[in-house]
DSSP file (Angstrom, degrees, kcal/mol; ACC not computed):
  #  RESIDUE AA STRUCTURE BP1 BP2  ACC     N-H-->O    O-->H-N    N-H-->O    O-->H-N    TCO  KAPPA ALPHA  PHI   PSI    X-CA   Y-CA   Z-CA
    1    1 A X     >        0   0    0      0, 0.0     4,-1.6     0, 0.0     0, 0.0   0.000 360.0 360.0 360.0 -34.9  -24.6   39.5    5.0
    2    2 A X  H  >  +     0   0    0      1,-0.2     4,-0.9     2,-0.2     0, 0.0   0.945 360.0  45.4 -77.5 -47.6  -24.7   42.0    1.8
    3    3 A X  H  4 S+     0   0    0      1,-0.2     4,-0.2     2,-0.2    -1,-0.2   0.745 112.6  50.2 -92.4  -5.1  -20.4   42.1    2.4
    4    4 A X  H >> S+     0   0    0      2,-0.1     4,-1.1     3,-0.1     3,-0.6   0.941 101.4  61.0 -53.4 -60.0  -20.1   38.2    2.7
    5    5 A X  H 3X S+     0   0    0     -4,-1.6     4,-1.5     1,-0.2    -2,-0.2   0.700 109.0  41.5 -48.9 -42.9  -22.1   37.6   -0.4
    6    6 A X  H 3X S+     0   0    0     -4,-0.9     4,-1.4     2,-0.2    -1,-0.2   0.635 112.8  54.8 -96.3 -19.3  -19.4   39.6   -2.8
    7    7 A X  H <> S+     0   0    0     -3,-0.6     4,-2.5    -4,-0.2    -2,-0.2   0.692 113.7  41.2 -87.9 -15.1  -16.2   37.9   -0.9
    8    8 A X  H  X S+     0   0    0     -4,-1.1     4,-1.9     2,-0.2    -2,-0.2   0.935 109.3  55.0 -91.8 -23.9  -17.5   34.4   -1.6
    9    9 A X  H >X S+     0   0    0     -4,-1.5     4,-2.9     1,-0.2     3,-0.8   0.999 115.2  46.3 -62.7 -70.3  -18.5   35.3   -4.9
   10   10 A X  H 3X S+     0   0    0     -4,-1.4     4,-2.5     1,-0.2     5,-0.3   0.842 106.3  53.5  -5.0 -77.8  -14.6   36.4   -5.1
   11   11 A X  H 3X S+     0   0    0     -4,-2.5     4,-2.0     2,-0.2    -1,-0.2   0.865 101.1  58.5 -42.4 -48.1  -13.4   33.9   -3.9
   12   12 A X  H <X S+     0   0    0     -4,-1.9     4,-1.6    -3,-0.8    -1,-0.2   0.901 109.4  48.0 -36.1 -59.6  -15.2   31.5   -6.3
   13   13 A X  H  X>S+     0   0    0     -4,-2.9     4,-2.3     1,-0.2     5,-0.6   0.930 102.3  54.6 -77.9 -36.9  -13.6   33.1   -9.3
   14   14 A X  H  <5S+     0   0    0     -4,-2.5     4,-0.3     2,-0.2    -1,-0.2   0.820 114.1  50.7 -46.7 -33.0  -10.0   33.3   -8.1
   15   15 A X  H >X5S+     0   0    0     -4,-2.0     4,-2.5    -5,-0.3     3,-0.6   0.988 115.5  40.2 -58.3 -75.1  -10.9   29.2   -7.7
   16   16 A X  H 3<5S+     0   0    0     -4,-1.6    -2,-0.2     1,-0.3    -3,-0.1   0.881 113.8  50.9 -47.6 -65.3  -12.2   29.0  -11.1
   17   17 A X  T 3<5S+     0   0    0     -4,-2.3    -1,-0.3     1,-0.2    -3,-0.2   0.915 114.0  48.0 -29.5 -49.9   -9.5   31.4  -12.7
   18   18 A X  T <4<S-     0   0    0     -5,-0.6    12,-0.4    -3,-0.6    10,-0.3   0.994  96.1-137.9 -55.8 -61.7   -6.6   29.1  -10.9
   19   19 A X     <  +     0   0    0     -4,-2.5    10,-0.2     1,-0.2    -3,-0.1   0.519  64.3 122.4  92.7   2.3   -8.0   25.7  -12.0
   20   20 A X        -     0   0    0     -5,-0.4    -1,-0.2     1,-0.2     6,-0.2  -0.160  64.9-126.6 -50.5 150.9   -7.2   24.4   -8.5
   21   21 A X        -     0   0    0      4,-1.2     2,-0.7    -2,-0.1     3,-0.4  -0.428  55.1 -78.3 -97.9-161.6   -9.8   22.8   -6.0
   22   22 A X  S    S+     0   0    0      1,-0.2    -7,-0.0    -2,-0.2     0, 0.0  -0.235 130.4  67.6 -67.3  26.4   -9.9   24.7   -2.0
   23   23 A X  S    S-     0   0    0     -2,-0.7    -1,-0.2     2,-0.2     3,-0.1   0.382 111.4-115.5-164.4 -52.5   -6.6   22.5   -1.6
   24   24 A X        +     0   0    0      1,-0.4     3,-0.3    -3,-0.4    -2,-0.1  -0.027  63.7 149.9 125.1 -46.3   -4.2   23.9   -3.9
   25   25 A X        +     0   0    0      1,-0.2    -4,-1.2    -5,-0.1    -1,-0.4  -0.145  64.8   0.6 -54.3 122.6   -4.1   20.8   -6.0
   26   26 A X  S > >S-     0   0    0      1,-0.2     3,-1.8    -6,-0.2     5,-0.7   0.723  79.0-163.4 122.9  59.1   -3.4   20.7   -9.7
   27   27 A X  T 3 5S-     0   0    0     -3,-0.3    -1,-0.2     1,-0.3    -8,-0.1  -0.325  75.3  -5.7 -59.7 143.9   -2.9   24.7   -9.7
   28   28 A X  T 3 5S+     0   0    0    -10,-0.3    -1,-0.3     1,-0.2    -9,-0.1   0.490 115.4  87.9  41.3  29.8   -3.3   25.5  -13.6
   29   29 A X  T X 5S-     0   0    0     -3,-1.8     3,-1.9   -10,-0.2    -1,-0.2  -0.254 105.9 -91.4-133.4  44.5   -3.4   22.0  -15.1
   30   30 A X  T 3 5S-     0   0    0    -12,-0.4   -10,-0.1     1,-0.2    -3,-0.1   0.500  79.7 -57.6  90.0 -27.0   -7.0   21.2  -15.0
   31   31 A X  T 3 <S+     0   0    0     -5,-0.7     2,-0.4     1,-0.2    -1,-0.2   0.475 106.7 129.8 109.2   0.1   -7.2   19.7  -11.9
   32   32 A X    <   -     0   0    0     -3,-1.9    -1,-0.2    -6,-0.2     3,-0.1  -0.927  63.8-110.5-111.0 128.1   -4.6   17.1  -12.9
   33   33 A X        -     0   0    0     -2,-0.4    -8,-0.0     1,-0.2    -1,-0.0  -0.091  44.4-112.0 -58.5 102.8   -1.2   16.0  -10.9
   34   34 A X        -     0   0    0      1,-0.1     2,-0.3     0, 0.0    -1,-0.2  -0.057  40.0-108.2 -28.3 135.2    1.6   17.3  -13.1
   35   35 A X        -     0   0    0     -3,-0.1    -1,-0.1     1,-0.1    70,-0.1  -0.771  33.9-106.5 -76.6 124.6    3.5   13.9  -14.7
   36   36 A X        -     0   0    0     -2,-0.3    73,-0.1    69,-0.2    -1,-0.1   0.365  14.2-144.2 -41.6 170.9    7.2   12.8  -13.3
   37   37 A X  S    S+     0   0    0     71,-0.3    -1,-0.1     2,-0.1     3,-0.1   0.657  72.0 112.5 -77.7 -38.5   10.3   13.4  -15.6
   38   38 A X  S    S-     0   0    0     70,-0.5     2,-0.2     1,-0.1    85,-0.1   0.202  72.9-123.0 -73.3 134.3   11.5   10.6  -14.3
   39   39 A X        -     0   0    0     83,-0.1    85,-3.6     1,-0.1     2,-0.8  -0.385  16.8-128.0 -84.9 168.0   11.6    7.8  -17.3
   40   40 A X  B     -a  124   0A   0     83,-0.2    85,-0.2    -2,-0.2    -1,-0.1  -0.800  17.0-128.8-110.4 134.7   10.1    5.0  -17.1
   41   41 A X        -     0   0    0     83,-5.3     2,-0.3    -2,-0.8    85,-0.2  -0.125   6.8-135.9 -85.9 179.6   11.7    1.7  -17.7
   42   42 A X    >>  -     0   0    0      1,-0.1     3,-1.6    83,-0.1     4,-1.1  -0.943  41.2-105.1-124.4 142.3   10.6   -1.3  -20.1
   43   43 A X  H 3> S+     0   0    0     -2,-0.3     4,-4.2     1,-0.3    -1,-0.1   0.781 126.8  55.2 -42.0 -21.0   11.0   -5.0  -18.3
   44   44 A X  H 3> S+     0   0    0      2,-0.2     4,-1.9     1,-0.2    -1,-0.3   0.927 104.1  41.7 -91.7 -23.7   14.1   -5.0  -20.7
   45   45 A X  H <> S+     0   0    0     -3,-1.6     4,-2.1     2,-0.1    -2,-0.2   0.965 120.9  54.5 -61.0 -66.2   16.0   -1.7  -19.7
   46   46 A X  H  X S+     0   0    0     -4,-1.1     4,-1.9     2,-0.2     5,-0.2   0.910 105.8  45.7 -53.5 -68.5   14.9   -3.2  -15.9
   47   47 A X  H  < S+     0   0    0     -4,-4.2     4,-0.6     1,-0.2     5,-0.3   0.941 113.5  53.6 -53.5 -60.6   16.5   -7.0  -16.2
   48   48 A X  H >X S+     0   0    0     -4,-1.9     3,-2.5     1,-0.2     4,-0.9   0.917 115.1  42.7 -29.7 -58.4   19.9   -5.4  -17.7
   49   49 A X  H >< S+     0   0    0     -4,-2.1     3,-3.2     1,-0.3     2,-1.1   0.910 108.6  50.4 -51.4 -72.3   19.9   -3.4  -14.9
   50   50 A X  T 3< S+     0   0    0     -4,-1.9    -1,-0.3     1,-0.3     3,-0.2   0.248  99.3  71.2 -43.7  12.1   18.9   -6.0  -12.2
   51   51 A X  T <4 S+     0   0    0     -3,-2.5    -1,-0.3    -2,-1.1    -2,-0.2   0.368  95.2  62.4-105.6 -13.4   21.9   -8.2  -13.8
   52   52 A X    X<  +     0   0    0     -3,-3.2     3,-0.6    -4,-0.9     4,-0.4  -0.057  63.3 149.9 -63.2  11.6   24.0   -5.6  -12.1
   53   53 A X  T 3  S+     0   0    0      1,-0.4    -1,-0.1    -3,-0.2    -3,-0.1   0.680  73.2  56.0 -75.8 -20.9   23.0   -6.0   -8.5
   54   54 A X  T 3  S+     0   0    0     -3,-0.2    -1,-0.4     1,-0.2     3,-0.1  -0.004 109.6  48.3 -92.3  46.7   26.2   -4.8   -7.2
   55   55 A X  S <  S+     0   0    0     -3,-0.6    41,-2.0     1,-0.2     2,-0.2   0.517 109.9  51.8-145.0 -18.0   25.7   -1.4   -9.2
   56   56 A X  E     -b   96   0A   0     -4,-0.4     2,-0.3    39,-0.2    -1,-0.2  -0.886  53.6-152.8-134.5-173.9   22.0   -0.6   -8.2
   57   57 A X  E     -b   97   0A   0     39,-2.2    41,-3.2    -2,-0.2     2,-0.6  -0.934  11.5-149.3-143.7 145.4   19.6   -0.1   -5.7
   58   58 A X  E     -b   98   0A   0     -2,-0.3    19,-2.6    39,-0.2     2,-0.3  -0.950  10.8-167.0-122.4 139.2   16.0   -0.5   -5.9
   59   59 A X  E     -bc  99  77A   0     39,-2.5    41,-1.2    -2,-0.6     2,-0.3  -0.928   7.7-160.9-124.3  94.1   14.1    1.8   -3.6
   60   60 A X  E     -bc 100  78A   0     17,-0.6    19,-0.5    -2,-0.3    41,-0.2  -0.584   9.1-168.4 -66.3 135.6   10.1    0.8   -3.2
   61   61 A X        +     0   0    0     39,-2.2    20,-1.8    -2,-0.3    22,-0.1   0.513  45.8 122.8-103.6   2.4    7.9    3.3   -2.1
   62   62 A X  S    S-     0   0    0     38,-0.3     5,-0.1    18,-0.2    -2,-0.1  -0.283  71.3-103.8 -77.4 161.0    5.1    1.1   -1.5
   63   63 A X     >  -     0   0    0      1,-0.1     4,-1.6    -2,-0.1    -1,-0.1  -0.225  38.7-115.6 -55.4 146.8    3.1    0.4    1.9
   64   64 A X  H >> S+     0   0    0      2,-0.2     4,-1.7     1,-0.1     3,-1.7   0.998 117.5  63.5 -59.1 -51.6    4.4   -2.9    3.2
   65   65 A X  H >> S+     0   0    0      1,-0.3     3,-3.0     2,-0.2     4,-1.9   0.760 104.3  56.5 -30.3 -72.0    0.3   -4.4    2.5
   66   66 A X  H 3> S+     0   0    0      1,-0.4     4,-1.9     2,-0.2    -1,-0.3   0.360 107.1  40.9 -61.4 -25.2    1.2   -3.6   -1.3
   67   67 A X  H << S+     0   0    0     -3,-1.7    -1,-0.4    -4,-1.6    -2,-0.2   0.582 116.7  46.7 -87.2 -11.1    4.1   -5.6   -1.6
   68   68 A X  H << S+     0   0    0     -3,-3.0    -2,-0.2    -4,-1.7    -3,-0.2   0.857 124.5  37.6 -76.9 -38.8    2.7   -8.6    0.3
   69   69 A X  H  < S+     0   0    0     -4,-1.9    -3,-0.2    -5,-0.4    -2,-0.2   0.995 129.8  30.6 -60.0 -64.4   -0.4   -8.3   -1.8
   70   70 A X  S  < S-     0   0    0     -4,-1.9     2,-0.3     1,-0.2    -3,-0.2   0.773 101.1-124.4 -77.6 -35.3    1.1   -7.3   -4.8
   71   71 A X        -     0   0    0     -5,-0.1     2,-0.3    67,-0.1    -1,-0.2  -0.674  29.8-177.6 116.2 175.7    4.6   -9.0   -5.0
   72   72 A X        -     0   0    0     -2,-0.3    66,-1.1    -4,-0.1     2,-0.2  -0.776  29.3 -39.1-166.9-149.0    8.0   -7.2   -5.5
   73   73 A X        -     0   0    0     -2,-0.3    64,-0.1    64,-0.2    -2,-0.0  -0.764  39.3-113.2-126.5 171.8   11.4   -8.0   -5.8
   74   74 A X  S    S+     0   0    0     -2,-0.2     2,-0.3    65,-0.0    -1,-0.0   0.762 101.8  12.5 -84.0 -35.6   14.0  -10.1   -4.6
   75   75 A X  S    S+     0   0    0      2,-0.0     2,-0.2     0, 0.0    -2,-0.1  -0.787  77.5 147.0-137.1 159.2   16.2   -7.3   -2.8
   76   76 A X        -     0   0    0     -2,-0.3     2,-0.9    -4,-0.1   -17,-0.2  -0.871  47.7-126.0 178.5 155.1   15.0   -4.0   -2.2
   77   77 A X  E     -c   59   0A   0    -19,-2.6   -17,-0.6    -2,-0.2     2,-0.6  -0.937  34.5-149.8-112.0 137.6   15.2   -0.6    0.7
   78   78 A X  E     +c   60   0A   0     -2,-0.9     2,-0.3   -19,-0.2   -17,-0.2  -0.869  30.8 161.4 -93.5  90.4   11.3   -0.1    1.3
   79   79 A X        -     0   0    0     -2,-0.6     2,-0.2   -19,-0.5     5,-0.1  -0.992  41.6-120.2 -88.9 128.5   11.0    3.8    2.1
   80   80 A X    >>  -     0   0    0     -2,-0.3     3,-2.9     3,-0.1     4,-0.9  -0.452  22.1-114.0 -74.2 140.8    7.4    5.1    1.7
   81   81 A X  G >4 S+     0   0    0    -20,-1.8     2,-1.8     1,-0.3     3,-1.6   0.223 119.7  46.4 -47.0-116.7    6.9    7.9   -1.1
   82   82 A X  G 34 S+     0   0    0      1,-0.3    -1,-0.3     2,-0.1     4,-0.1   0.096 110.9  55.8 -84.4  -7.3    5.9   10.5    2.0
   83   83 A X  G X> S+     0   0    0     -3,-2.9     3,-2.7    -2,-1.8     4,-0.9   0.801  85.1  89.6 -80.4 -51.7    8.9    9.3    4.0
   84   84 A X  H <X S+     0   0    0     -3,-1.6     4,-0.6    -4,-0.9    -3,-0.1   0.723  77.3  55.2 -36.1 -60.1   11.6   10.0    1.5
   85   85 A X  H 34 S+     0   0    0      2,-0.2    -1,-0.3     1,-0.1    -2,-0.1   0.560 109.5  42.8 -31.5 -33.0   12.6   13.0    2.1
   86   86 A X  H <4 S+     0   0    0     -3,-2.7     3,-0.3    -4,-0.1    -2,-0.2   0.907 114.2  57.6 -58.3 -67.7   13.4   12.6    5.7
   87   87 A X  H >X S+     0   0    0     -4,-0.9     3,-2.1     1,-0.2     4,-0.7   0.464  71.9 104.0 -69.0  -8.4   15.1    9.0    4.6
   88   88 A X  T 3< S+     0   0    0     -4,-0.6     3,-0.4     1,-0.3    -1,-0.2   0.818  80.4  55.7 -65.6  -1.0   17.9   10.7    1.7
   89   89 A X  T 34 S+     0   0    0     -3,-0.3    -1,-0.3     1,-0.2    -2,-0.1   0.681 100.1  59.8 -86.9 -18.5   20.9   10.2    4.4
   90   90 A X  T <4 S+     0   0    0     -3,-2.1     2,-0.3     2,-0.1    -2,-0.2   0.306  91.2  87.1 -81.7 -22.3   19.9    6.6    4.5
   91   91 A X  S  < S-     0   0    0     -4,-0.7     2,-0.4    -3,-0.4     3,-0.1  -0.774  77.9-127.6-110.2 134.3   20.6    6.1    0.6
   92   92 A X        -     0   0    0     -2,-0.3     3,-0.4     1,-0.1   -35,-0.1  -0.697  13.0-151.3 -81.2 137.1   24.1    5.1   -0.8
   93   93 A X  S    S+     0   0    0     -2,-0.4    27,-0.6     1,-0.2     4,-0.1   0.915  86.8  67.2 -62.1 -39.5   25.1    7.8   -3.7
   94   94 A X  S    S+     0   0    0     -3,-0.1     2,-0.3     2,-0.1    -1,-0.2   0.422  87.3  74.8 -70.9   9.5   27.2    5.2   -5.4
   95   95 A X  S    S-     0   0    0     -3,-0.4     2,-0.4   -39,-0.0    25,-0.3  -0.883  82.8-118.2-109.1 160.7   24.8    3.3   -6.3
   96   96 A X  E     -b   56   0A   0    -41,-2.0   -39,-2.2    -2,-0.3     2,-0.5  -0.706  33.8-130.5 -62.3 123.1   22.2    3.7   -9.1
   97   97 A X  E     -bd  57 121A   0     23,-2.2    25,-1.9    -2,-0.4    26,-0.8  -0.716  23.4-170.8-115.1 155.9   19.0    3.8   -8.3
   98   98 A X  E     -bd  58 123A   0    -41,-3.2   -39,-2.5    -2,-0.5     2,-0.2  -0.924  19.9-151.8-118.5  99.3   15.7    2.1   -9.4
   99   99 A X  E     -bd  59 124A   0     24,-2.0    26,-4.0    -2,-0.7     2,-0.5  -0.535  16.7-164.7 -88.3 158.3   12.3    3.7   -7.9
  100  100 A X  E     +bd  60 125A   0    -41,-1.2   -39,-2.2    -2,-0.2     2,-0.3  -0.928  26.0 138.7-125.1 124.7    9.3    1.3   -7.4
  101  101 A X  E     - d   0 126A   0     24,-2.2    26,-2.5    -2,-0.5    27,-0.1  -0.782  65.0 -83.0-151.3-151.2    5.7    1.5   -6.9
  102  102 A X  S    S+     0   0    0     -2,-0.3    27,-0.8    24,-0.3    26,-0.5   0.932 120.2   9.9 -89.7 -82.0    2.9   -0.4   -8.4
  103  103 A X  S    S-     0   0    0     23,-0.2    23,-0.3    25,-0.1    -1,-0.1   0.038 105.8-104.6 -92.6  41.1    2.3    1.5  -11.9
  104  104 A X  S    S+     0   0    0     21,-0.5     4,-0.3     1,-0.1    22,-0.1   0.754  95.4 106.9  81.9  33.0    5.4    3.7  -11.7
  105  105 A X  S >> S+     0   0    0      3,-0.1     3,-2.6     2,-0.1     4,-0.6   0.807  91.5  37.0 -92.4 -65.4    3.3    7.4  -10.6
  106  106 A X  H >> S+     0   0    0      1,-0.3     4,-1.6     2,-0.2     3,-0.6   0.742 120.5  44.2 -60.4 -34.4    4.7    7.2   -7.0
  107  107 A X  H 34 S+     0   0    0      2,-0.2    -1,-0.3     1,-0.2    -8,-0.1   0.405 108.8  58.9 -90.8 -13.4    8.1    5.8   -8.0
  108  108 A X  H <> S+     0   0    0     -3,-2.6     4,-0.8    -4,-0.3   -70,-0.5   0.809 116.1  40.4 -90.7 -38.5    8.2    8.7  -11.0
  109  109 A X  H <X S+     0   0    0     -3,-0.6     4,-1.4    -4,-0.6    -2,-0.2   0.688 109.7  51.4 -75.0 -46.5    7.8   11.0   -7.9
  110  110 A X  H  X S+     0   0    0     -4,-1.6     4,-0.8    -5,-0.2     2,-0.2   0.632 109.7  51.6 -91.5  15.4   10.0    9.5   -5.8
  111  111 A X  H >4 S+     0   0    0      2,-0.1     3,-1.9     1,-0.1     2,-1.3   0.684 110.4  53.5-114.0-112.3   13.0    9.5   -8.9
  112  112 A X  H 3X S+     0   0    0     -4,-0.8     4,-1.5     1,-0.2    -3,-0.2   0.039 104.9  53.8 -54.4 -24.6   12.3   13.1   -9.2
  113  113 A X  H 3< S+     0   0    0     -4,-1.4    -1,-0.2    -2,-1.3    -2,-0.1   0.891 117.2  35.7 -48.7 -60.7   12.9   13.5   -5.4
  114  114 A X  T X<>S+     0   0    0     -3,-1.9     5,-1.8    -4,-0.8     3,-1.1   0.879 112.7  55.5 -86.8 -22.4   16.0   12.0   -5.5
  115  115 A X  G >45S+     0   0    0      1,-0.2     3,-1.5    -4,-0.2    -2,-0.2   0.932 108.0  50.2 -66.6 -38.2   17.4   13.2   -8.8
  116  116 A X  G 3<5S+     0   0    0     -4,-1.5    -1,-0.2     1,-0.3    -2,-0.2   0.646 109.1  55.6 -93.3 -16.0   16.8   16.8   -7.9
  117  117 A X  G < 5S-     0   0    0     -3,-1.1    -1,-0.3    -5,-0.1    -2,-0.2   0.211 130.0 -89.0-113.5  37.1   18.9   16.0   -4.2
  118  118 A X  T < 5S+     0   0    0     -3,-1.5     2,-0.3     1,-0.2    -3,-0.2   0.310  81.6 141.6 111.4  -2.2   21.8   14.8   -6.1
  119  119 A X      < -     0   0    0     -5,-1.8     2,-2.7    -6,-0.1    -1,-0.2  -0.388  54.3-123.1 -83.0 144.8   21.1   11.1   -6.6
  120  120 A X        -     0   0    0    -27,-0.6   -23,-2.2    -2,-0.3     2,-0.3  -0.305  38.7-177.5 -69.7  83.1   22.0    9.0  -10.0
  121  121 A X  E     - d   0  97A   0     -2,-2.7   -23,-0.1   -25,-0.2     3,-0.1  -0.398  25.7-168.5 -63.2 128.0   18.5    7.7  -10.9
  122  122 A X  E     -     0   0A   0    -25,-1.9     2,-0.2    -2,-0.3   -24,-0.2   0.929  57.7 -97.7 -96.4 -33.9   18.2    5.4  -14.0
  123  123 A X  E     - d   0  98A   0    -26,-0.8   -24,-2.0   -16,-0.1     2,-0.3  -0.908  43.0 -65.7 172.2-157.4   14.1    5.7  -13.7
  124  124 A X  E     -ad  40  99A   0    -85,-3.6   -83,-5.3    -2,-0.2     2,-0.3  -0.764  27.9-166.3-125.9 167.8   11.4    4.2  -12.6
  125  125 A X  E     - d   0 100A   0    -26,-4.0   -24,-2.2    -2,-0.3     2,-0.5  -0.960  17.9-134.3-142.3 169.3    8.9    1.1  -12.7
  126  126 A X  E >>  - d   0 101A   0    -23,-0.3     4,-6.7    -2,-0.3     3,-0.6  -0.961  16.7-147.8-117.5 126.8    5.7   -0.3  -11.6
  127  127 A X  H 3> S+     0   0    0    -26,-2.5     4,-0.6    -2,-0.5   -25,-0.2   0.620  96.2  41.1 -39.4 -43.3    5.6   -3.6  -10.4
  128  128 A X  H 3> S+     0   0    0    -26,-0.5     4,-2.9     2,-0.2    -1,-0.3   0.746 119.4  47.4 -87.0 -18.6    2.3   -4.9  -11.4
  129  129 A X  H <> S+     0   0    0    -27,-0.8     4,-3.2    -3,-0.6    -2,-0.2   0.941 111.0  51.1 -81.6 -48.1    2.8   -3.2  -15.1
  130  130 A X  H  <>S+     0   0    0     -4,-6.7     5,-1.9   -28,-0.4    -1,-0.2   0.877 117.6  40.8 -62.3 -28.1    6.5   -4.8  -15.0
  131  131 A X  H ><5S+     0   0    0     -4,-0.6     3,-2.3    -5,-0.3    -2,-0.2   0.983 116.3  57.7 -67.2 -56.5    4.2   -8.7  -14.0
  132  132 A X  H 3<5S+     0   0    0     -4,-2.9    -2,-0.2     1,-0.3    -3,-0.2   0.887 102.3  42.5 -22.3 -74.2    1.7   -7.4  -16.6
  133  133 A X  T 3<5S-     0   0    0     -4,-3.2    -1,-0.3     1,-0.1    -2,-0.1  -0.054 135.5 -85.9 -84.9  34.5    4.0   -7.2  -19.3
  134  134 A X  T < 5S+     0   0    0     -3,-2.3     2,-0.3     1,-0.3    -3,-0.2   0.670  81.9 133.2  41.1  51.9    5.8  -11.3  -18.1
  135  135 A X      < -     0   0    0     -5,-1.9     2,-0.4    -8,-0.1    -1,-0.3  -0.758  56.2-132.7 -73.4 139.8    8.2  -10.2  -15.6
  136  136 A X        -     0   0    0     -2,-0.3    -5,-0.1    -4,-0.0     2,-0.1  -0.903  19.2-156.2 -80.5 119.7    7.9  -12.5  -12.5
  137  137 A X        -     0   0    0     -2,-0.4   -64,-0.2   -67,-0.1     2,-0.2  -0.443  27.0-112.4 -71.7 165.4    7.7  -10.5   -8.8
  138  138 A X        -     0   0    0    -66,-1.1     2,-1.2    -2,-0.1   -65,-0.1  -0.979  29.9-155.9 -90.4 108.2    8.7  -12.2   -6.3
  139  139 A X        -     0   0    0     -2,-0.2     2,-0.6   -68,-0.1   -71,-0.1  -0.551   4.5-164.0 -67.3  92.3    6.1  -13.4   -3.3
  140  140 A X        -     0   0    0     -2,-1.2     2,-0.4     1,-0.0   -69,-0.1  -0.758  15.4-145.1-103.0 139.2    6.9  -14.1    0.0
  141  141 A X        -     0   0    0     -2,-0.6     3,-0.1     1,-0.1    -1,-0.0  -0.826  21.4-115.2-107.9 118.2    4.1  -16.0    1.8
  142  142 A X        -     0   0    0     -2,-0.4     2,-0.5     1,-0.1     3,-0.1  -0.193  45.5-102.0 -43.5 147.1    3.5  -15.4    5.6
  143  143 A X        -     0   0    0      1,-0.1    -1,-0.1     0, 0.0     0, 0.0  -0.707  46.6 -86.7 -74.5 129.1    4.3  -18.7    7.4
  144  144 A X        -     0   0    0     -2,-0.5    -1,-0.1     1,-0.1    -3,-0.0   0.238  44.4-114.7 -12.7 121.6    1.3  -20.8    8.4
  145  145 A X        -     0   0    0     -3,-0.1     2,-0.3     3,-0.0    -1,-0.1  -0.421  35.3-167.0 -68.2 129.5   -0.3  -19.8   12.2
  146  146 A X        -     0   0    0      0, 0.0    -1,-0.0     0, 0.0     0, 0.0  -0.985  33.6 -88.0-127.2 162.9    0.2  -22.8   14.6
  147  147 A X        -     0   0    0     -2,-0.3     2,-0.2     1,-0.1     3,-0.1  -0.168  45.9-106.1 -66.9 157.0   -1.5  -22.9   17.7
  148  148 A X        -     0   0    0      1,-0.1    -1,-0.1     2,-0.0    -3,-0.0  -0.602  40.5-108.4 -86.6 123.1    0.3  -21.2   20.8
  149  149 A X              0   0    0     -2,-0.2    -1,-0.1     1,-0.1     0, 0.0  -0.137 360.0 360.0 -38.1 132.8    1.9  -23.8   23.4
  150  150 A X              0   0    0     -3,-0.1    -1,-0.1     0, 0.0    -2,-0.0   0.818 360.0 360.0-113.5 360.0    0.2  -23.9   26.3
């Protein structure tokens, strides 16, 4: 017990010292998730772009729920941020791409992802921020349940 007592104490400070929790997470910023490079667009840098269609690609990283809930866009490839990596053979190079998530943190993540494995990113946006600020998503509404023939 007496040589436990001085390794957790240890331990403690090497935590404290870091600025990390037991996890690893936000080593030597406080405890907060370093912020993307990746810029972030304004609804007006986004429509130019989107007036392009044959020159980008819009990559959402949200869960399918978030875009039924929340709304999207008209065209899109839905890979989820923790997926992406696996998915980068799946992405055309020649295209520009546009990441998406709701307020642009996951989509800032997932345009550093790809800038850093060789793709041209123009930046990212968040969906509800881009509705927010009187862009219209688009909504697609399950069709209506009818009862099963019998």
């Amino acid at each position: 017990m007496k040589t436990l007592l001085p390794i957790l104490l240890a331990v403690g400070l090497v935590f404290a010292q870091d600025g990390g929790d037991a996890k690893g997470k936000g080593k030597g910023n406080g405890g907060k998730k370093q912020a993307s490079q990746a810029h972030v667009l304004t609804n007006a840098e986004f429509d130019a772009l989107l007036a392009k269609p044959d020159q980008i690609l819009l990559i959402d990283v949200r869960r399918p729920d978030e875009i039924k809930d929340n709304g999207g866009f008209p065209v899109y490839l839905n890979i989820q941020a923790n997926e992406l990596g696996k998915r980068l053979d799946w992405i055309p190079k020649e295209r520009t791409i546009i990441t998406v998530s709701n307020h642009a943190a996951r989509g800032g993540a997932a345009a550093d992802t790809l800038t850093k494995a060789g793709f041209k990113v123009a930046g990212t946006i968040g969906a509800q921020t881009y509705e927010q600020d009187g862009g219209k998503l688009t909504r697609i509404l399950a069709p209506p349940q009818t009862a099963a023939k019998q």
